[in-house]
C-alpha positions in Angstrom: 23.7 -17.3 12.3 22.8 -14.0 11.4 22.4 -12.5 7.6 22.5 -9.4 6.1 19.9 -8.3 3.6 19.6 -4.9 1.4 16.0 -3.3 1.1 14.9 -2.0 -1.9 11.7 0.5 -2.5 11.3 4.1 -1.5 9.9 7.5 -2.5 6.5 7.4 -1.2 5.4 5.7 2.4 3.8 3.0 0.7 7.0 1.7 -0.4 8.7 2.1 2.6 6.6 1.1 5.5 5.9 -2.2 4.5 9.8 -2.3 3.7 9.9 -1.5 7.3 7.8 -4.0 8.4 9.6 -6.7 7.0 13.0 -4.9 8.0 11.7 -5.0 12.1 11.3 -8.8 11.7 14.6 -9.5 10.2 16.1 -7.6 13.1 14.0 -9.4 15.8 15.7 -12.8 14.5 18.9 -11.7 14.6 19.7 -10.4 11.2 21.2 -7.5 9.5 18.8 -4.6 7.1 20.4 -2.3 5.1 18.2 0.6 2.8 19.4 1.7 -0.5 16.9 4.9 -1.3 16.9 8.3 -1.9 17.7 11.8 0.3 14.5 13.2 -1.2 12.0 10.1 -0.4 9.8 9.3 2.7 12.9 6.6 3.3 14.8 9.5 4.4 12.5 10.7 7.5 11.4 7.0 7.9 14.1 4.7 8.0 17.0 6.6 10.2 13.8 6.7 12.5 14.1 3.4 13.3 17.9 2.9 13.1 18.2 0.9 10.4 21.3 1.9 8.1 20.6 3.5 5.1 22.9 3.9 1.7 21.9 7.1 -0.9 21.8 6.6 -4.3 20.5 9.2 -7.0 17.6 8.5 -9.5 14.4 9.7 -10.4 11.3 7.8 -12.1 10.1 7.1 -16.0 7.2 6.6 -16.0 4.6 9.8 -16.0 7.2 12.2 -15.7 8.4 15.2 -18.4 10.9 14.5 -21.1 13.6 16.4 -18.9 13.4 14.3 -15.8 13.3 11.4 -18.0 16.8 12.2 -19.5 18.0 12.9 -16.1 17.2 9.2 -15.1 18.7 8.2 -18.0 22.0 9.7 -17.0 21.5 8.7 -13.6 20.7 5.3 -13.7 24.4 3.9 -14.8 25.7 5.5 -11.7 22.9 5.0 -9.5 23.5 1.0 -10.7 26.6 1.7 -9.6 27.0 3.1 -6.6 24.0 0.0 -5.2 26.4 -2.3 -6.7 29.2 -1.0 -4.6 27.2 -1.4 -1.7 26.4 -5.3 -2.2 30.0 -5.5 -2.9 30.8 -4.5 0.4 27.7 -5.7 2.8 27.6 -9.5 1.0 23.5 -9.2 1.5 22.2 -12.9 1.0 19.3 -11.5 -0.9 17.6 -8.2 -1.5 14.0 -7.4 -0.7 11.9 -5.5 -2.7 9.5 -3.2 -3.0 8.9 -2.5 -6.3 9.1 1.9 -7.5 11.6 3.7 -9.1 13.8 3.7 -6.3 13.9 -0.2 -6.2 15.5 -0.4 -9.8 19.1 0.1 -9.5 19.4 -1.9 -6.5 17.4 -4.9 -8.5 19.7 -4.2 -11.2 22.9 -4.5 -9.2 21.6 -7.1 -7.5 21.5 -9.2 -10.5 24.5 -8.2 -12.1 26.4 -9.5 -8.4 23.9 -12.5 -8.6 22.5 -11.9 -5.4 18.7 -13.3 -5.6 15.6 -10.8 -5.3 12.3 -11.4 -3.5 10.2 -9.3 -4.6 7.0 -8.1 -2.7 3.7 -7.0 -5.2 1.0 -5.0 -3.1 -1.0 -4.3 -6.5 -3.2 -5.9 -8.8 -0.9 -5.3 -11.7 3.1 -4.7 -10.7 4.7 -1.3 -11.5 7.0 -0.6 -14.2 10.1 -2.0 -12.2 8.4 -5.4 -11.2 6.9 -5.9 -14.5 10.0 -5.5 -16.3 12.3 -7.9 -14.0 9.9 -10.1 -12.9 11.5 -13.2 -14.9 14.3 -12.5 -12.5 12.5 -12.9 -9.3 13.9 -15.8 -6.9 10.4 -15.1 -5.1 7.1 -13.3 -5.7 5.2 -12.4 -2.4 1.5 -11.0 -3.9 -2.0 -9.9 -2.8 -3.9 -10.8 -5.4 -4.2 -13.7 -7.2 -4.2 -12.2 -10.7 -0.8 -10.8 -10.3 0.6 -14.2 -10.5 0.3 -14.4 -14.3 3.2 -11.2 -14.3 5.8 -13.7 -12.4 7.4 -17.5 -13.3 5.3 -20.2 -12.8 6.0 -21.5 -9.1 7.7 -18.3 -8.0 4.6 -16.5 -6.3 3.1 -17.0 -3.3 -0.4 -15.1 -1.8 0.8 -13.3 1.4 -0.9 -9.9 1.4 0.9 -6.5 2.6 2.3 -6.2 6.0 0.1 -3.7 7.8 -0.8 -3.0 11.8 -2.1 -5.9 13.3 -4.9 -3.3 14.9 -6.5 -3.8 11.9 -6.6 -7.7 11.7 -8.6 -7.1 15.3 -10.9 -4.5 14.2 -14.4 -6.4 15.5 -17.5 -6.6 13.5 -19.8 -3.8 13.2 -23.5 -4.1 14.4 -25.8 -2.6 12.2 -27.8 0.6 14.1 -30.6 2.9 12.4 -27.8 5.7 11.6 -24.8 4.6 9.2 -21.2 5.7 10.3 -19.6 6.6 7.1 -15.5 7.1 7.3 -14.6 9.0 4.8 -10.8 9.1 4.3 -8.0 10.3 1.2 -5.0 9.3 2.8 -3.2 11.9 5.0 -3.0 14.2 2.6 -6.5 14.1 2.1 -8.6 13.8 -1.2 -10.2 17.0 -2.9 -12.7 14.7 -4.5 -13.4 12.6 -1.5 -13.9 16.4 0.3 -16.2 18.0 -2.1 -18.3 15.0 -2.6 -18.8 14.8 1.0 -19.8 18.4 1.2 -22.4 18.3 -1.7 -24.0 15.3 0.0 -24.7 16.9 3.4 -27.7 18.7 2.4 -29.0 15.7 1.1 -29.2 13.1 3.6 -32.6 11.9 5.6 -32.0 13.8 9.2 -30.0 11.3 11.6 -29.2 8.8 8.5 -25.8 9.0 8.4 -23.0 10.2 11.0 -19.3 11.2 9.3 -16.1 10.4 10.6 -14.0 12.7 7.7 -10.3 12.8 7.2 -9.8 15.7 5.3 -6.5 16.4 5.0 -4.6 20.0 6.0 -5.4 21.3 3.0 -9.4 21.9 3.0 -10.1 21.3 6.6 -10.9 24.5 7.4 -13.0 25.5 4.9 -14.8 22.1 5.1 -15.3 22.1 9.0 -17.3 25.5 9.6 -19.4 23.8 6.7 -19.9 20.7 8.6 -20.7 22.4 11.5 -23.1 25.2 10.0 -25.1 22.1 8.1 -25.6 20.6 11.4 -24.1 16.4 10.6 -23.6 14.1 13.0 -20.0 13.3 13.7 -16.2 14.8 13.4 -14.1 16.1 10.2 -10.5 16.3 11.8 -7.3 16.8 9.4 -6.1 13.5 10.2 -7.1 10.4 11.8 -4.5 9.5 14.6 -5.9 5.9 15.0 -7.3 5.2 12.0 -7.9 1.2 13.3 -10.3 2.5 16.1 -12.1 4.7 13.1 -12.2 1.4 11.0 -14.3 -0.3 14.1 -16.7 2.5 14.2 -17.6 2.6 10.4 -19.8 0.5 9.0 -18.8 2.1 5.1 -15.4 2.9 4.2 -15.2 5.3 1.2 -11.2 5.9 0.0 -9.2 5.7 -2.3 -7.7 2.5 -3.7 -3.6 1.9 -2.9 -2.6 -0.9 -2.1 -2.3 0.2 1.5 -5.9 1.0 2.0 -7.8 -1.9 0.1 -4.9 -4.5 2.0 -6.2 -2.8 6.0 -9.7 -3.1 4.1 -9.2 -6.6 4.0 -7.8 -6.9 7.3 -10.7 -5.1 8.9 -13.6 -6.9 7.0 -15.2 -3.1 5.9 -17.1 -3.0 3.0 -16.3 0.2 0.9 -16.7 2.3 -1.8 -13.7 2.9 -3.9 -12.6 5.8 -5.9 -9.5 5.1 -7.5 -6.8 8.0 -8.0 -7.1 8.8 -11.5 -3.6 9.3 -13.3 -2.1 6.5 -10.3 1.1 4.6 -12.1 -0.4 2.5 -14.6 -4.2 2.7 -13.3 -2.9 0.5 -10.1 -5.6 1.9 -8.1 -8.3 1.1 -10.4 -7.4 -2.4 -11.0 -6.7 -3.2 -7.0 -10.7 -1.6 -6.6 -12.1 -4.0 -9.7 -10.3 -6.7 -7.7 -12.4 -5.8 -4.8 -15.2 -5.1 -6.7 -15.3 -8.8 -8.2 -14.9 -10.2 -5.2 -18.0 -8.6 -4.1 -16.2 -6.2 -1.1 -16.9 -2.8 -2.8 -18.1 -1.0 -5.2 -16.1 1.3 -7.9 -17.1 4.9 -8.3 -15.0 6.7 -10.9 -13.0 10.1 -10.0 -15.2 11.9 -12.5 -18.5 10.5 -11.7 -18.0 10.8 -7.9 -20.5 13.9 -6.1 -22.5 14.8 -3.6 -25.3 12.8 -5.4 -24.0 9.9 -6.6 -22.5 9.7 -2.7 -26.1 9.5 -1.5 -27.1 7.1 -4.0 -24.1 4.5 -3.5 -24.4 4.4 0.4 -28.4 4.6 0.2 -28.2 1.3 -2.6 -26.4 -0.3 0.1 -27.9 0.3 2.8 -31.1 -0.6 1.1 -30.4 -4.1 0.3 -30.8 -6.7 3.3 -27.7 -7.9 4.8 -25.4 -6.8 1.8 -23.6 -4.6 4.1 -22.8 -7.6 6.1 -21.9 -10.2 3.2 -19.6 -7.2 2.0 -18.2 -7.5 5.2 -17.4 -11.1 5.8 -16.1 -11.2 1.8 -13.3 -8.3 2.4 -12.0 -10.3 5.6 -11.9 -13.9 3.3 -9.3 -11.7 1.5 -7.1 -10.7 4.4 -3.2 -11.8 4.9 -2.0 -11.7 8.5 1.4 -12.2 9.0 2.8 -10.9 5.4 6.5 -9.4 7.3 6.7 -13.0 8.8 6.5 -14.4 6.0 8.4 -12.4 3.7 11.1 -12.9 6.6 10.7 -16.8 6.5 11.1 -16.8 2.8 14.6 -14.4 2.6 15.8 -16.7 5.4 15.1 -19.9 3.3 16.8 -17.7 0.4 19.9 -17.2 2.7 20.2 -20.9 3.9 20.2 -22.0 0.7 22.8 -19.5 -0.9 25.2 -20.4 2.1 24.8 -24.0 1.4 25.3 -23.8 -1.9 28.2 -21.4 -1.5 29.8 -24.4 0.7 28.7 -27.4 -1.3 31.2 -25.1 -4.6 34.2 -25.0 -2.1 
């Protein structure tokens, strides 16, 4: 017997891929996904990409934003409510699955005014503003770190990490040469910080210590590759990473940023890291997911501001320094992997569904 469930989460990718993920495994067992997001989110490009129906609603975010956009929510929101509600109306989803963001609230919203339960999926240490606030209503909290189960009911959570590419659960363990490989990576858009940092530290490296694998980003690739070339390191600096798993596997230091994406294929890889969380990121979710890491003893935490050339040098050279602590790093970050997170996320919407139908049977 096939269900139908509504997705909830857009805006940026890391709301919708993993929405994806779990959407793909639905399909493969014979059920129905349906998005609710916006025209102007990555769910636009993403989601018709893979045929999965998608409904439009209009809304915009709260939190961070000026005191104009924030009235426009306002108004929006009623209608926005609305229109999802319409659509649950109509499809008779046996759950909705979230992904937390702006984006996910009228749908959560709707979904509880039409009683339809919510499963809700928590990538970061501390939930957004959308999570936090209707937590109490979740049938089902699927987490990655243990702390964020103090934000949901008692009994409701459950540790199953983010889904990501299995390419990064296979990433094999590094063997430790003379010469560090250092992948140094902002996302796809690429980090300025990250960038610069990298740049001021080239001068200052022993000759042959280190080799670069450096995701830039469009942005400052250009200016930063005749550099890299003209200062004569070891490695590549490329725009973007097309296999970033194969990257992983030749690093033997990660430095990035700290969304729930990256420290979640962190984990999956086993790399130890330096972090260097986005200052300004919704409620400081990026700092809190690297002091997770940090406390567990697979990174270490460099602040925006302090990050530099120097302090580069001196966080990879205290590393490196240390017997095995690049390989204890290691083996910590991959105690803290997930596999199988869209499985499970499917497993627990389909026990959601059985139990809604029986339910709706046993009332008849």
């Amino acid at each position: 017997m096939g269900f139908t469930f509504v997705m909830a989460g857009g805006g940026t990718g890391g709301h919708v891929l993993p929405a994806l993920a779990v959407a793909r495994e639905l399909r493969s067992r014979g059920h129905t996904a349906i998005f609710i997001g916006v025209r102007r989110g990555m769910e636009a490009k993403l989601v018709p990409a893979e045929n999965f129906p998608i409904e439009w609603i209009e809304i915009g975010g709260l939190k961070r934003v000026g005191l104009r956009r924030m009235l426009e929510t306002m108004v929006e929101l009623p209608l926005s409510v609305w229109h999802a509600a319409r659509v649950i109306e109509r499809e008779k989803p046996a759950a909705v699955f979230s992904m937390g963001g702006y984006v996910a609230g009228p749908v959560l919203l709707a979904a509880l005014w039409k009683h339809v339960p919510v499963v809700m999926m928590e990538p970061n240490t501390v939930p957004g503003f959308t999570h936090r606030q209707l937590a109490r209503f979740a049938a089902r909290a699927l987490i990655s770190f243990q702390e964020t189960a103090t934000f949901f009911p008692k009994g409701r959570t459950e540790l199953t990490g983010l889904p990501i590419r299995e390419e990064f659960f296979a990433v094999p363990s590094k063997q430790r040469s003379s010469q560090l490989t250092l992948l140094i990576t902002g996302g796809s858009q690429g980090s300025r910080t990250l960038n610069r940092a990298a740049e001021q530290s080239w001068p200052l490296w022993e000759k042959d210590a280190v080799r670069f694998i450096h995701q830039t980003g469009v942005a400052m690739f250009d200016e930063l590759s005749a550099g890299f070339r003209s200062a004569g390191m070891a490695g590549e600096i490329t725009p973007f990473l097309p296999d970033m798993p194969h990257a992983f596997g030749e690093a033997d230091i990660v430095i990035s940023r700290a969304g729930a994406g990256a420290v979640s294929e962190l984990a999956a890889a086993g790399k130890p890291s330096i972090l260097v969380p986005l200052p300004g990121a919704s409620d400081d979710h990026q700092l809190k997911n690297a002091q997770a890491l940090e406390r567990a003893g697979a990174a270490r935490v460099v602040l925006d501001r302090e990050m530099n050339g120097q302090r580069l040098v001196e966080e990879i050279t205290r590393l490196a320094n240390v017997p095995a602590v690049i390989e204890t790093m290691s083996a910590v970050a991959r105690g803290l992997a997930r596999a199988g997170a869209a499985r499970r996320a499917a497993d627990v919407l389909e026990a959601l569904a059985v139990d809604s139908a029986a339910e709706s049977r046993n009332n008849k």
